[in-house]
N, C-alpha and C positions, 0 to 999 in steps of 0.2 A: 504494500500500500504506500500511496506516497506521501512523505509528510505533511501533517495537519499545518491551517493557519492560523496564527496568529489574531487578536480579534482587533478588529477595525474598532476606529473611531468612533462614536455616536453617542447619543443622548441617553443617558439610563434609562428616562423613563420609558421613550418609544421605542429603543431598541428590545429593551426586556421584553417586552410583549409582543416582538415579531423575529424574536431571536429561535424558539422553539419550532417554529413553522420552518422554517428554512432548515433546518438540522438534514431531512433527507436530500431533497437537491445540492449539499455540501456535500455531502457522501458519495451524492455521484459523482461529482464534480472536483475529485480533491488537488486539483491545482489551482482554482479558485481561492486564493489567500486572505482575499479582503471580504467575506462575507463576513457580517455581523452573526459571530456563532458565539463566541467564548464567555460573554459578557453575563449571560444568566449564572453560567456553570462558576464564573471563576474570578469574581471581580469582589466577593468578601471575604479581603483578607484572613482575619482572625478563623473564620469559620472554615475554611475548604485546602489552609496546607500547613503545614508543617514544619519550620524550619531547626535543622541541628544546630547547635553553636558553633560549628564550622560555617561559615558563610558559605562558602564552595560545595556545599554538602545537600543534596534537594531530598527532603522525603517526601515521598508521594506517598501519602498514606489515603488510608481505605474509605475517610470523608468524601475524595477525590470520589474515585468510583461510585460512593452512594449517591452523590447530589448529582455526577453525571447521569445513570442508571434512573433518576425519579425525572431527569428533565425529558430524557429520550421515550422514557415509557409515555409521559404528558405529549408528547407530539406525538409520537407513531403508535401507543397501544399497545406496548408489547416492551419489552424488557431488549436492553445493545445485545446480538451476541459477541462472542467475544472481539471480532475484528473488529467491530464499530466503537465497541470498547476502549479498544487500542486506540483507536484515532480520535475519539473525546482523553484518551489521556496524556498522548503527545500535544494536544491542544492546548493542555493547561500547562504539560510542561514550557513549551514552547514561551506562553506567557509569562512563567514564572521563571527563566532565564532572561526574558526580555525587561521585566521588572527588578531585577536584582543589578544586569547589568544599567536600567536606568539610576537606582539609584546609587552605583559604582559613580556612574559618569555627573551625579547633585541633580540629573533634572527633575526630583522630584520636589526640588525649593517651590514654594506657592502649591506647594499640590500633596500637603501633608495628608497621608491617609486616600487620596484619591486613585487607587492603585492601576484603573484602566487609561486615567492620561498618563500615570507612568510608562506604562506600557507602551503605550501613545508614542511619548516623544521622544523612548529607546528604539522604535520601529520608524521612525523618521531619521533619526541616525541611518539606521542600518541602510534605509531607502536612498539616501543620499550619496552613498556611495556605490549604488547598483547602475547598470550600463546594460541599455539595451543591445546587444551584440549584432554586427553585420548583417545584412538582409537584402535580398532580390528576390525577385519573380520564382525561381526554384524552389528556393525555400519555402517560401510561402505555398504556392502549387500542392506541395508535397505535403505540407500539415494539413490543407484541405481536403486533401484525397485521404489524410491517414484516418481525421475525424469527420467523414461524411455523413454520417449517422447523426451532426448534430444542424445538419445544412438541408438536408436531402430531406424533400416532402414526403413523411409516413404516405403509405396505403390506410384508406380510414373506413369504417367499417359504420353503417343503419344495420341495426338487427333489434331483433326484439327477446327478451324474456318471458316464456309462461312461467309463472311462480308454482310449483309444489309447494300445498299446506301442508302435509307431513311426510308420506314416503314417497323420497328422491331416490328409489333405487332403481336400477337400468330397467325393469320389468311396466313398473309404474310408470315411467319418464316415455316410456316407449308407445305404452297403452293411449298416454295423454297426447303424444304426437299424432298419434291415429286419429284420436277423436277432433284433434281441434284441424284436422285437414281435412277429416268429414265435416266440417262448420260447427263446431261447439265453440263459442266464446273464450278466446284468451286467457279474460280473465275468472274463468269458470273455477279455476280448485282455487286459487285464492288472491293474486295480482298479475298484472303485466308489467313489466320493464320496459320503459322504452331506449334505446342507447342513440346518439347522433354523432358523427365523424369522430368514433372511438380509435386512434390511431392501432396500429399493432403490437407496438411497445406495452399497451397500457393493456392490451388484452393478454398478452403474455404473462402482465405481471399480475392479474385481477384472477384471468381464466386455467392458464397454462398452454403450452408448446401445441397441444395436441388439437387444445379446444380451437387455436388460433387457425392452424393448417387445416383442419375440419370445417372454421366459415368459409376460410378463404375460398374450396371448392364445394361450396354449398351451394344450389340451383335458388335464386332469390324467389319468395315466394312459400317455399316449403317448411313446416315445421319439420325440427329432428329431434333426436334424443341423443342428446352430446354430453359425453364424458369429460371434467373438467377433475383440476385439482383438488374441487372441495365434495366433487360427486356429481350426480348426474342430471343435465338439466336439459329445458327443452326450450328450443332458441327457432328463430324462424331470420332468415336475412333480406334483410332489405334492397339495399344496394352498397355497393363495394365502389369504392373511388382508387383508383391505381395511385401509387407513391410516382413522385418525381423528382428526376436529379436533380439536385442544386447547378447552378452556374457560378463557375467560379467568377467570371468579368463583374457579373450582379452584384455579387455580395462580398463584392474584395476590399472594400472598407473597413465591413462586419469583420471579415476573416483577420485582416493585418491588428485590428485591436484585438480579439480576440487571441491571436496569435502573441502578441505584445503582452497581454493579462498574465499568458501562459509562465509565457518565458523569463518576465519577470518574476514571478510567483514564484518560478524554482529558483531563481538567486537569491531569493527572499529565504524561503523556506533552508538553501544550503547556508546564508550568513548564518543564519538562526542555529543552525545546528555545529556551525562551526563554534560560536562564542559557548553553546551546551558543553562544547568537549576541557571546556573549562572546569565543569563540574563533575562532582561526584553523584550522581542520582540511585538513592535505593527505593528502591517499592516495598512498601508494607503488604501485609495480606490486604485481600481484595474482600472488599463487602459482601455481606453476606446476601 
């Protein structure tokens, strides 16, 4: 995984409450350095770390992990498994070498106690001394081509959901596809779904592999009985819209910032790990 970022700039109060929402799209995204992530998890001092009497000496102890673990559960439902883990806890670390080296370096005069402008203006150091390195047309070209997936128009998908009130099992799912192609109402066992330009990404991640490749050669029109990763459901397709390539000429502005975000991001993320090797870092046991 690649190193977590460090937390951007912004207002406590607004950030806190659109810091959690963003937690998944960081995770897909983890060269994206400057998203406002770190700031719920890791901006009260006394409460969330640790420090030995060595100043060089970072414990990350297992507060870390708890308050991480309750913020990821409040955005996504579900508890980090461990990789996500990892990368909320390089986050803090990250921070917590940036705050220490801030206040090596005094910028934290006027900002007693205020630990994320610490942060703040030990990351502008670092910022200042980064260089966007050499670039042309190939270059660029080729980052396009390598992340097209974030350019290229999905294929999107109308389809609809019959709801199963109690047994979703293939026998039942199958029964109710008969019926509702004989003219029984949709919403006859107990709702319809309607879904509109659901790309294929989001059915992959919603449906799974199987149920996705099963609409895509579904005759529009037809109820079925499609097996999905939560069990079996009965789906009818609407219309399918084909995916299209991106052009690169189109969106060469898009790409060159984007490209720039990147590239920056990872000399951001290697200073940061270069002033880490400063320190000694131990991990206490992990929360329970």
């Amino acid at each position: 995984m690649s190193t977590s970022p460090p937390i951007a700039p912004s207002a406590a109060s607004s950030a806190a409450s659109n810091t959690t929402g963003r937690l998944s799209a960081w995770l897909r995204e983890p060269l994206l350095h400057f998203i406002v992530l770190g700031l719920v998890l890791f901006t009260v001092d006394h409460f969330l770390f640790t420090r030995a009497d060595d100043p060089h000496t970072i414990v990350v102890g297992a507060e870390v992990d708890r308050e991480a673990q309750q913020v990821f559960k409040a955005s996504r439902g579900r508890e980090a498994n461990a990789e996500e883990l990892a990368a909320l806890r390089k986050i803090w670390l990250d921070n917590e070498v940036l705050y220490r080296e801030g206040i090596a370096l005094q910028v934290d005069k006027g900002d007693t106690g205020i630990r994320e402008r610490v942060i703040f203006k030990a990351l502008s150091i670092v910022d200042a001394n980064l260089k966007r390195p050499p670039l042309d047309d190939k270059v660029l070209r080729d980052w396009f081509e390598g992340h097209r997936s974030k350019y290229d128009e999905p294929a999107r998908f109308d389809f609809k959901e019959a709801v199963l009130s109690e047994d979703n099992s293939e026998a039942a799912a199958r029964a109710f596809a008969l019926a509702l192609n004989a003219g029984t109402p949709g919403d006859a066992k107990a709702g319809l779904r309607v879904f509109k330009g659901r790309p294929k990404a989001n059915l992959l991640q919603s449906y799974g592999e199987e149920f996705a490749k099963a609409l895509e050669q579904a005759p529009p029109g037809e109820w079925r009985a499609q097996s999905t990763k939560d069990g079996w459901r009965v789906i009818q397709l609407d219309a399918l819209s084909p995916g299209k390539p991106a052009e690169f000429e189109a969106l060469h502005g898009v790409v060159l910032q984007d490209w720039t975000d990147a590239v920056m991001a990872e000399q951001r993320s290697a200073a940061v790990n270069a002033l880490a090797k400063k320190y000694t870092v131990q991990t206490e046991g992990a929360a329970k």
